[in-house]
C-alpha positions in Angstrom: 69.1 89.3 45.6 66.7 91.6 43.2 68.3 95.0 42.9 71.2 94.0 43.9 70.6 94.4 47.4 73.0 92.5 50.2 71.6 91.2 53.3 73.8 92.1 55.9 72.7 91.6 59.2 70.3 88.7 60.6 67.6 91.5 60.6 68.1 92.0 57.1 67.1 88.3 56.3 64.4 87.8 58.5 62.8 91.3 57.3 63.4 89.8 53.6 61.5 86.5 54.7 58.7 88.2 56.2 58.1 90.2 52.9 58.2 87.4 50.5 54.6 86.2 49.0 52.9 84.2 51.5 53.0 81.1 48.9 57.0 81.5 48.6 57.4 82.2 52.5 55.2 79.4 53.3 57.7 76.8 51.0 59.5 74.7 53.1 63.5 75.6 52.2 62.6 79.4 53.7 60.6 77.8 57.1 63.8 76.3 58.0 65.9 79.5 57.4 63.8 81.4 59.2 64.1 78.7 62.2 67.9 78.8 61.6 67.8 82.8 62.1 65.7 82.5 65.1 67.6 80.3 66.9 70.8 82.1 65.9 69.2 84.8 67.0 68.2 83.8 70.4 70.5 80.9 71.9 73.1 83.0 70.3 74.4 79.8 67.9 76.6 79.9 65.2 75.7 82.5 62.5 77.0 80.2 59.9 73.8 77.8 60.2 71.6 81.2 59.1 73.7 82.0 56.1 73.6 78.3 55.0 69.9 78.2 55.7 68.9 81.5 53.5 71.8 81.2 51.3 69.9 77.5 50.1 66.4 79.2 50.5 67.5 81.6 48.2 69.3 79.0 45.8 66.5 77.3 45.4 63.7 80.1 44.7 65.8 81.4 42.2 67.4 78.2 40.2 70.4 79.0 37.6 68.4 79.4 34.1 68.3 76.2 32.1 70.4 76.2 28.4 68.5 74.9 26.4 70.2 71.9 24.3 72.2 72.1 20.7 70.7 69.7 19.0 73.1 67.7 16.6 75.9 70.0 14.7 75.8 69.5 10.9 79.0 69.9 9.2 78.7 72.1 6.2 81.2 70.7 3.2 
């Protein structure tokens, strides 16, 4: 999360989805984590499902950074 800020509650997450840029919030991993939170949320399902769904949501707006390759070693003599 930026700033080091933890989402803690289902509120948390679905006030976190509602601010992101309407481009980002409009993607399709963070559509279905909101749908997860709702129906957590509502028909009082497993939390787990929201915490997957956001936890991959977030996974995949923020991807590890890519090393970039070595290139062949030369052997100094």
């Amino acid at each position: 999360m930026p700033k080091g800020k933890l989402l803690l509650t289902l509120r948390d997450a679905g006030n976190y989805i509602t601010k992101l840029p309407k481009a980002e919030h409009a993607a399709p991993e963070w559509q279905a984590a909101m749908e997860a939170l709702i129906l957590v949320a509502e028909l009082n399902g497993p939390t787990m499902f929201a915490r997957i769904g956001v936890m991959l949501a977030l996974q995949h707006s923020n991807p590890a950074p890519k090393i970039a390759p070595r290139g062949k070693r030369s052997i100094v003599r």
